[in-house]
C-alpha positions in Angstrom: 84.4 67.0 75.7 87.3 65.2 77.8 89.8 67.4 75.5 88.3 70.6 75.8 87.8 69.5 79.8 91.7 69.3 79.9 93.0 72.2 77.5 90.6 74.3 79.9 92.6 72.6 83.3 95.4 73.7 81.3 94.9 77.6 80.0 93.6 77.9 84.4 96.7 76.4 85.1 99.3 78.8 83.0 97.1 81.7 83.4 97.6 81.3 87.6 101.5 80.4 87.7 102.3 83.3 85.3 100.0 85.5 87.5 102.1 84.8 90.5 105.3 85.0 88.9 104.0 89.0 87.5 103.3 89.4 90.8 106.7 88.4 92.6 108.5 90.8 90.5 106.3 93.8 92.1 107.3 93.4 95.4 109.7 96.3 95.3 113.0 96.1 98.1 111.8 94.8 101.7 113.8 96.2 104.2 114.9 94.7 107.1 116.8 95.1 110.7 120.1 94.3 111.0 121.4 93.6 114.2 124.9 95.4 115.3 126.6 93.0 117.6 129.8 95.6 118.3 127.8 98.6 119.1 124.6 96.1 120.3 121.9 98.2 118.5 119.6 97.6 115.8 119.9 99.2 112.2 117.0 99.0 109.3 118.6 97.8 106.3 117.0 100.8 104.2 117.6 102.8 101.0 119.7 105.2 103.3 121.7 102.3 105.0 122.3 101.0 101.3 123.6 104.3 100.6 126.3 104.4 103.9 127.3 100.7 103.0 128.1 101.4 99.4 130.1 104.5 100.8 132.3 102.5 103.1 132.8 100.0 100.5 133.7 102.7 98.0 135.7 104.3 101.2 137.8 100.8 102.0 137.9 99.6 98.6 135.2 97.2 98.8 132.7 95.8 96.5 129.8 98.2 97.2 127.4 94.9 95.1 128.6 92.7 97.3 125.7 92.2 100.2 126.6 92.9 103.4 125.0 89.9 105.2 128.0 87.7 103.3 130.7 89.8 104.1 132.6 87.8 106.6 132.3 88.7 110.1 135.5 90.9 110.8 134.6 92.6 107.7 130.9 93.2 108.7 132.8 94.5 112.0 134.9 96.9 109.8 131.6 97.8 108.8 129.9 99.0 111.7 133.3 100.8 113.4 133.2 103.0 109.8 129.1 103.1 110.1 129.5 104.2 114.1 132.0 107.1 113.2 129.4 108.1 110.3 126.1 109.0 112.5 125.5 112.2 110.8 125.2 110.1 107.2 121.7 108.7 108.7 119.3 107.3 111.3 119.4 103.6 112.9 
């Protein structure tokens, strides 16, 4: 009875840690705001701000895989300058 008791404890175990890992890989992108200290205005870090990003980087010879929030800060600044003269390529 003690074995059974334990393979049981066992099986509940597995079954919830792989249950939460299945679920962590459902969450789809989160978004986020990015705050623009140059122009002092917030940006949502969306599909279309991915878009403008990978544009600049293609634009300035950047990697575009490279994620903006460890691009140093005069970089980050090039960024926003390119972004500002882009408004039409999107909302904030």
């Amino acid at each position: 009875m003690r074995k059974t008791a334990g393979l049981f404890t066992l099986w509940w175990f597995a079954l919830a840690l792989g249950s939460s890992m299945v679920g962590t890989g459902c969450g789809g992108h989160h978004y986020y705001r990015v705050y623009d200290p140059y122009y002092t205005d917030y940006h949502v870090w969306n599909h279309q701000e991915e878009d403008n990003y990978r544009s600049w980087a293609r634009d300035t010879h950047h990697d575009p895989n490279r994620d903006f929030r460890k691009l140093p800060p005069d970089e980050q600044k090039q960024y926003w300058t390119w972004r500002h003269n882009h408004e039409d390529r999107g909302q904030h």
